[in-house]
KEMITOR-937006 format. One record per atom (N, C-alpha, C): residue in one letter; y, x, z. Coordinates in pm, whole numbers, padded with zeros to 5 digits, always signed. Layout:
residues N
AYXZ/...
***
This chain:
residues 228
X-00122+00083+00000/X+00000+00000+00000/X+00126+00086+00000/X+00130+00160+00081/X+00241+00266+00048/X+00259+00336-00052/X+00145+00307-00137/X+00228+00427-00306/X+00302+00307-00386/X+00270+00164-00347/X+00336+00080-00384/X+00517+00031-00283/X+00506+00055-00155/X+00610+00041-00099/X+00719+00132-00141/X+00692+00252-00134/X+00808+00327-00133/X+00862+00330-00288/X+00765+00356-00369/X+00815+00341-00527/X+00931+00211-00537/X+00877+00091-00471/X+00984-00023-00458/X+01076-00015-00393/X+01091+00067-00314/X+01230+00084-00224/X+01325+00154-00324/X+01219+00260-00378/X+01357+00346-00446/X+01429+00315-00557/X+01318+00198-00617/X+01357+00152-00744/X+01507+00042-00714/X+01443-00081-00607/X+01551-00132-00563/X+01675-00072-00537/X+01673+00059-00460/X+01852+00115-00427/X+01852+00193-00589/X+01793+00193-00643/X+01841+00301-00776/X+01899+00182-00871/X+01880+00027-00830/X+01973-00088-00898/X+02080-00100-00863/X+02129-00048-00771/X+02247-00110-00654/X+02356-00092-00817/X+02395+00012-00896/X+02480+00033-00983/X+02460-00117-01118/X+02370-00125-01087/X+02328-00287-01222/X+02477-00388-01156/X+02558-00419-01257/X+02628-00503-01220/X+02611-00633-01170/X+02490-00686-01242/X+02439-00822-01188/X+02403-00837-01027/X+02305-00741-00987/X+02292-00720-00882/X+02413-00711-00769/X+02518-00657-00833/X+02619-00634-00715/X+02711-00714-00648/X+02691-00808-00796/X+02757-00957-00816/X+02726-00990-00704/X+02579-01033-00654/X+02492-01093-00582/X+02571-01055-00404/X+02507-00909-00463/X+02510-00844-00323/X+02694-00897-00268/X+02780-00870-00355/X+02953-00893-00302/X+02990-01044-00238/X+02893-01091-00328/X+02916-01262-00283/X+02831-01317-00166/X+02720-01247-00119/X+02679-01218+00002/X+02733-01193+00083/X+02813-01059+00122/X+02869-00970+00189/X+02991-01137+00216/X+03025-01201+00097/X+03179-01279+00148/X+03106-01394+00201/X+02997-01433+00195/X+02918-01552+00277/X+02889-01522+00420/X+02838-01389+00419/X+02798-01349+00558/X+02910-01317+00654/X+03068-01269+00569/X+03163-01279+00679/X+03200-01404+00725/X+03240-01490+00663/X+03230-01615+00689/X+03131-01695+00786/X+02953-01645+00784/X+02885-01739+00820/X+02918-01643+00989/X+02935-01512+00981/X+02939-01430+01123/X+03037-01513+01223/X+03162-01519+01139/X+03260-01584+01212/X+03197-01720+01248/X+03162-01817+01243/X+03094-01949+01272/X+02993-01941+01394/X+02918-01809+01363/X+02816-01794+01459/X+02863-01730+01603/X+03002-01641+01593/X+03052-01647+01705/X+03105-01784+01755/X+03179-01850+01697/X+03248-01979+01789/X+03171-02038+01812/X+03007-02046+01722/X+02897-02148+01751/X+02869-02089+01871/X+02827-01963+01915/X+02736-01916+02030/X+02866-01895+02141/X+02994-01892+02132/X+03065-01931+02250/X+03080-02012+02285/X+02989-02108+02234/X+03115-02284+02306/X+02934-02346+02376/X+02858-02274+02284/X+02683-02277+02300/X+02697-02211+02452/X+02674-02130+02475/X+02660-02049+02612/X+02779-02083+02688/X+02948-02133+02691/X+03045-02174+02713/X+02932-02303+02801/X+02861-02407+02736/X+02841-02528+02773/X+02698-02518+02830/X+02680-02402+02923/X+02605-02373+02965/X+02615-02425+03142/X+02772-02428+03153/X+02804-02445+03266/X+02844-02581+03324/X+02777-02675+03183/X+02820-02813+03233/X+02654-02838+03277/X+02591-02770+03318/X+02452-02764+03392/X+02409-02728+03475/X+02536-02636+03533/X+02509-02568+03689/X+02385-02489+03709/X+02393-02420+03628/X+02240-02323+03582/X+02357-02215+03680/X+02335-02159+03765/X+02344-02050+03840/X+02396-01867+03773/X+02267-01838+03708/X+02235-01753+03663/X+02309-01745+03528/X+02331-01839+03432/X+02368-01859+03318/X+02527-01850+03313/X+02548-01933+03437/X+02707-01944+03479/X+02739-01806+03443/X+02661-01758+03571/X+02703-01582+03604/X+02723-01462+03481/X+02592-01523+03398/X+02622-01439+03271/X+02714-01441+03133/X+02703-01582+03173/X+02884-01603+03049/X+02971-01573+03145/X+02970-01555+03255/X+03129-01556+03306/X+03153-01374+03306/X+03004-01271+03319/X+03013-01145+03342/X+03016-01069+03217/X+02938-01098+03149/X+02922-01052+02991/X+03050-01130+02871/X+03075-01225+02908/X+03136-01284+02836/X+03148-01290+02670/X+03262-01234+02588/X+03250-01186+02446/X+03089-01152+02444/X+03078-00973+02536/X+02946-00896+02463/X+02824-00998+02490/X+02758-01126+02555/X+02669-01194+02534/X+02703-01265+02428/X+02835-01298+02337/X+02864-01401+02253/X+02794-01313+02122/X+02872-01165+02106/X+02847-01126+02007/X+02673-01049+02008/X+02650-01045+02126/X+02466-01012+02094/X+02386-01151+02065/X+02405-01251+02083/X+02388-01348+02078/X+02391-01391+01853/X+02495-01369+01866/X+02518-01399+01710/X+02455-01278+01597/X+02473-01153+01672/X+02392-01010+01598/X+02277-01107+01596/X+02173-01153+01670/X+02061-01201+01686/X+02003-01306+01561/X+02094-01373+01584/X+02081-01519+01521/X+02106-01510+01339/X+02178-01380+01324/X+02278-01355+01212/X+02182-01350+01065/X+02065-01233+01095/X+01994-01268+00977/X+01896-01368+00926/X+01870-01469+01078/X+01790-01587+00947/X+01936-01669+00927/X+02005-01671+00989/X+02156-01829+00955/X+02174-01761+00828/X+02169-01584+00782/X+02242-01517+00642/X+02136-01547+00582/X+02029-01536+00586/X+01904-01574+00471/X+01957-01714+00425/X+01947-01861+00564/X+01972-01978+00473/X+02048-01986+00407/X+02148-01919+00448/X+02262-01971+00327/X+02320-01872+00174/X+02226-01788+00208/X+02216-01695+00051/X+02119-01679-00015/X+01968-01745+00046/X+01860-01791-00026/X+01916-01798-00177/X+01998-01929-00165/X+01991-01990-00313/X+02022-01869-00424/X+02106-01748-00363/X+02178-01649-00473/X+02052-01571-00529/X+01950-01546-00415/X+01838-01454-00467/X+01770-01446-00585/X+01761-01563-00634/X+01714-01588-00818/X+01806-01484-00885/X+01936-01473-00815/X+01999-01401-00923/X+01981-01261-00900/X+01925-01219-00817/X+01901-01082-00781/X+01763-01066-00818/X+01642-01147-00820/X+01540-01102-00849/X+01533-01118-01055/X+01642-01209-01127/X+01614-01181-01243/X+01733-01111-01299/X+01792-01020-01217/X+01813-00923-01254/X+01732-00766-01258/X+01667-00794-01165/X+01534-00686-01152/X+01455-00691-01281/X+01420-00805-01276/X+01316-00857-01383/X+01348-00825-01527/X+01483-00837-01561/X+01512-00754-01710/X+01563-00637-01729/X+01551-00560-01604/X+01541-00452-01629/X+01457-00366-01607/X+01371-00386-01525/X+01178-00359-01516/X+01087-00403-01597/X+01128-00556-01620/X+00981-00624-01632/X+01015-00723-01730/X+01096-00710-01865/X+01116-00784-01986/X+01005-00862-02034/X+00916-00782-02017/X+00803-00822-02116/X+00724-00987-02015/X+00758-00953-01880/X+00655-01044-01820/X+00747-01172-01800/X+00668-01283-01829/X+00742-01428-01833/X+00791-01401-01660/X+00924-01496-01667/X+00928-01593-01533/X+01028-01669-01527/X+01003-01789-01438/X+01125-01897-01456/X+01121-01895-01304/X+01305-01948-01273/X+01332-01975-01191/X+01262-02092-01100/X+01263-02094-01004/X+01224-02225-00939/X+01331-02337-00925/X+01317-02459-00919/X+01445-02528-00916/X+01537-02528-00778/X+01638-02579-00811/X+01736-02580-00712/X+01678-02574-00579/X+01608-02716-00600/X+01605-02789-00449/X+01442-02705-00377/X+01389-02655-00490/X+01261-02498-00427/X+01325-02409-00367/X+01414-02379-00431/X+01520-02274-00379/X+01524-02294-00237/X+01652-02357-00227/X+01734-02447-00104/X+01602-02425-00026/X+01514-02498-00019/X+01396-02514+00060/X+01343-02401+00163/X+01282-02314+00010/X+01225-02189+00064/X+01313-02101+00175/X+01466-02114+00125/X+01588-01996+00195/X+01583-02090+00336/X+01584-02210+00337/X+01653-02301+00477/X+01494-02273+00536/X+01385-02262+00516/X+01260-02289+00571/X+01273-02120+00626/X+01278-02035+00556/X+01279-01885+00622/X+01418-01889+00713/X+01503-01895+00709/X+01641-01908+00760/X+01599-01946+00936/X+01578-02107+00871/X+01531-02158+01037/X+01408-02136+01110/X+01337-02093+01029/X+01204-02021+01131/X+01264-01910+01216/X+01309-01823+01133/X+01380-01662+01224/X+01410-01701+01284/X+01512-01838+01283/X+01622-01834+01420/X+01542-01901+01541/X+01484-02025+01527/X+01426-02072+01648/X+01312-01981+01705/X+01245-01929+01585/X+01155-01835+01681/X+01230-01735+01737/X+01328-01671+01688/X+01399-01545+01786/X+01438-01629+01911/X+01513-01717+01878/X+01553-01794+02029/X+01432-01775+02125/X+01319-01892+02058/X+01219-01851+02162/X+01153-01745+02219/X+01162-01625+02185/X+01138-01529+02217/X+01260-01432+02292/X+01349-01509+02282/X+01460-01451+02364/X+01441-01402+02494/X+01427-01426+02540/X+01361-01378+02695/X+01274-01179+02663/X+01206-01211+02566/X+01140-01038+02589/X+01257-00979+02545/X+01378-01015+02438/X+01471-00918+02413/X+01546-00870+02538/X+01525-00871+02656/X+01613-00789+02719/X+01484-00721+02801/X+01406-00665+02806/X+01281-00598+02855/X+01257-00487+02725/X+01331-00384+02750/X+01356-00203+02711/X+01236-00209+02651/X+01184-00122+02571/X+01095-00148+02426/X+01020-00269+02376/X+01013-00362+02436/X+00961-00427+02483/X+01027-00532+02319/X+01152-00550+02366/X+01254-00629+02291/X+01189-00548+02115/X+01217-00426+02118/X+01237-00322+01973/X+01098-00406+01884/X+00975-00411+01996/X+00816-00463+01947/X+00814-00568+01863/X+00888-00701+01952/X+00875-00798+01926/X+01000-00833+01801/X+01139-00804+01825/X+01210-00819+01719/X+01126-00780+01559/X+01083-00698+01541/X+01025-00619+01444/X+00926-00659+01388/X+00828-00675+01521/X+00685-00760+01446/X+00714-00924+01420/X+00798-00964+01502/X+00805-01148+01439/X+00883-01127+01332/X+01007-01060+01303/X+01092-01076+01194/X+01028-00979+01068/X+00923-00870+01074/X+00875-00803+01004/X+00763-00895+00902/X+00668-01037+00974/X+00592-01089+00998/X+00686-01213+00888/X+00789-01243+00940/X+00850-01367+00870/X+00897-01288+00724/X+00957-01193+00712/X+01077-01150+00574/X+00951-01108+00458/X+00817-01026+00555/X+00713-01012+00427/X+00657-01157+00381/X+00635-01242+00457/X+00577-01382+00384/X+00663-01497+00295/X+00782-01483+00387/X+00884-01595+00285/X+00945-01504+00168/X+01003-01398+00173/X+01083-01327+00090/X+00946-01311-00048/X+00844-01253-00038/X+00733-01297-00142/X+00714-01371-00213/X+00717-01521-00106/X+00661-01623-00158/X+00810-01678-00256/X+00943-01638-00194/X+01043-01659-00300/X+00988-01598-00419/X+00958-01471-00432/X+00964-01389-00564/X+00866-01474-00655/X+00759-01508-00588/X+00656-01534-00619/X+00616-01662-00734/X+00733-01728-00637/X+00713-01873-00696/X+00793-01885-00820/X+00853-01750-00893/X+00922-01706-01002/X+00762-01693-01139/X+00660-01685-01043/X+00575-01613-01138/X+00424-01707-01166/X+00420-01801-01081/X+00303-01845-01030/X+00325-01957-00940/X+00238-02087-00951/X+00238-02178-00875/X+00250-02191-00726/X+00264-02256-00626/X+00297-02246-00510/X+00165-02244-00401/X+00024-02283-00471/X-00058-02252-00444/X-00159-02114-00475/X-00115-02056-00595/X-00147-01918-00608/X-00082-01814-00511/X+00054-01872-00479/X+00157-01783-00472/X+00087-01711-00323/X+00056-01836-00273/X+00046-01839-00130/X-00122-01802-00083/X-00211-01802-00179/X-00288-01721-00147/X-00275-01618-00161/X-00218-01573-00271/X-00235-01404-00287/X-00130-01359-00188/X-00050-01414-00118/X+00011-01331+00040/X-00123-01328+00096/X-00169-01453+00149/X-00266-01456+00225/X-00399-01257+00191/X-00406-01235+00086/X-00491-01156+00007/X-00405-01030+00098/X-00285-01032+00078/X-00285-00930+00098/X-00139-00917+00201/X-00172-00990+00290/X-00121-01011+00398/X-00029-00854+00523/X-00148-00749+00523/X-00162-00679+00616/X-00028-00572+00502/X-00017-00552+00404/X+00061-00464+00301/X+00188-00553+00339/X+00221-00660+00315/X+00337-00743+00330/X+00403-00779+00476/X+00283-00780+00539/X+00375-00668+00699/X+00440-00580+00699/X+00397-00498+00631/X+00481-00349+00640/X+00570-00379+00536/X+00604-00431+00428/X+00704-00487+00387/X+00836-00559+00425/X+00790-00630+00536/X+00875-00717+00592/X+00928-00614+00702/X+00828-00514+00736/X+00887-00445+00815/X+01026-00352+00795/X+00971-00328+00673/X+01118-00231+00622/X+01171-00333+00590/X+01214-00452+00564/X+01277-00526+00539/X+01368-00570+00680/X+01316-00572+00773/X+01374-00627+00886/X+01452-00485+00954/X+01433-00373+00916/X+01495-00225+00945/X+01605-00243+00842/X+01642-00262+00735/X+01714-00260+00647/X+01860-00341+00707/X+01763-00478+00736/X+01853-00619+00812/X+01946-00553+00922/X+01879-00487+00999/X+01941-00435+01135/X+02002-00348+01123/X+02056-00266+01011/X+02139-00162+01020/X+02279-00229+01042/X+02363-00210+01126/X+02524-00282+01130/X+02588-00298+00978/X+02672-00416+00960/X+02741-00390+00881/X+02656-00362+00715/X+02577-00264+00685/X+02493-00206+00575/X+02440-00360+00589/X+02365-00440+00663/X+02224-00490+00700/X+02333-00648+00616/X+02426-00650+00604/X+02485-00745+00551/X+02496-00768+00358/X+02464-00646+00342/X+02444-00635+00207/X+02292-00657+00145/X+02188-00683+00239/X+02087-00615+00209/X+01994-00740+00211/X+02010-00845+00146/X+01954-00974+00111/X+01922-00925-00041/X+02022-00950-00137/X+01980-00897-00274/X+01902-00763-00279/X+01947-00627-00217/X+01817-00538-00206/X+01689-00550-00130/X+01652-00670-00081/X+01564-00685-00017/X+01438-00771-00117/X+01562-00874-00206/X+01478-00939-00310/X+01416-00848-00391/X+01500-00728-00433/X+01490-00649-00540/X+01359-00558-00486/X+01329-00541-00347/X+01253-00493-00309/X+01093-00541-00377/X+01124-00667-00308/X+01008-00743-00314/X+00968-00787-00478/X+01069-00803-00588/X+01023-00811-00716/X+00958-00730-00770/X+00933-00556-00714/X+00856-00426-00732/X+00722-00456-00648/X+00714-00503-00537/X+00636-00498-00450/X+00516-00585-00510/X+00577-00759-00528/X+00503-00850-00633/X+00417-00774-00717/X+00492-00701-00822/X+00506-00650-00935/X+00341-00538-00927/X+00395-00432-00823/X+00254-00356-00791/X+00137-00400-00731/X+00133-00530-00638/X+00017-00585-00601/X-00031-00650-00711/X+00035-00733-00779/X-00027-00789-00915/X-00074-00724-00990/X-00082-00593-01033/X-00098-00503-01098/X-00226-00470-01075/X-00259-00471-00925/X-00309-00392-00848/X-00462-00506-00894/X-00441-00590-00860/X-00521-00702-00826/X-00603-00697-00981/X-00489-00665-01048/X-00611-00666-01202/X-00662-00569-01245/X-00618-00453-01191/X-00740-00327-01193/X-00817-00373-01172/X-00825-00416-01032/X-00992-00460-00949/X-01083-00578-01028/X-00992-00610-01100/X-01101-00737-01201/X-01153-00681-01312/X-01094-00550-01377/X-01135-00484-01479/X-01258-00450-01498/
***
């Protein structure tokens, strides 16, 4: 799996100069400032109305941490709320990959409302499951484990099954993750390292698609050796 991962990483940042792609990536970058700002006033007035409950402890920590629980709070929440709402752009980042790798191989977009779907269905999984798992993020490596393996776990299966459903029905699509499941961990993993870099991690929706249109690209490949 790794002579296939890294070849896709490098190919993806060696697009960043494709204009189409950057398109993507700029109009991202102006969604995600926008959606950041929202997610602070959302998670201050959220933890703010913590205290119309007389939770003790909660009081204590919006009133001590204040801002820095608002803004760890929203760092948190930031890359599935940025997935839902830039899902829909990713078509345009993965067929820009596609004509310049992979001319020869058919693919059609999925429709709108597949789109919409797939981005809001990955979007809101990250977030409620990070919530629920909120509690190990403040327990020292503990937090690093779990951020990584649930969000490593979510970006290799949905981000795929986006590419995927460019190439192949929604029942193929989704077995062949299933096939090869344990490779698309470690996918998602660098994918969720990419996410977390400050600032960088805001650009990195369209290189993440672009990732995964190589990644597709070599497991499929891969899969028909073995039938040869």
């Amino acid at each position: 799996m790794i002579v296939i991962l890294i070849p896709a990483l490098f190919k993806a940042f060696g697009q960043i100069d494709d204009p189409a792609l950057r398109r993507v990536m700029w109009r991202g970058l102006g969604y995600a400032a926008v959606l950041f700002a929202i997610l602070l006033v959302l998670c201050w007035w959220g933890l703010s109305a913590l205290t119309f409950f007389d939770i003790g402890w909660a009081d204590a920590l919006v009133t001590a941490f204040g801002g820095l629980a608002v803004a760890a709070l929203a760092v948190l929440l930031f890359p599935g709320a940025m997935i839902a709402v830039q899902g829909v752009l990713l078509d345009d980042a993965a067929e820009a990959v596609e004509k310049r790798h992979y001319p020869k191989v058919s693919a059609a977009a999925p429709t709108l409302a597949v789109s919409i779907w797939a981005s809001l269905r990955l979007g809101l999984a990250t977030v409620l499951l990070n919530l629920l798992v909120l509690p190990l993020y403040f327990i020292p490596l503990v937090n690093l484990v779990v951020f990584y393996s649930l969000n490593g776990y979510l970006y290799g299966r949905e981000y795929f099954e986006l590419v995927a459903l460019r190439r192949m029905p929604a029942e193929e699509a989704k077995a062949m993750r299933k096939r090869n499941s344990g490779g698309l961990f470690l996918a998602g993993l660098v994918s969720a390292g990419l996410f977390s870099i400050p600032i960088v991690g805001w650009f990195m929706p369209a290189v993440v698609a672009a990732f995964m249109v190589h990644v597709f690209e070599g497991l499929r490949r891969a899969e028909q050796s073995r039938l040869r």
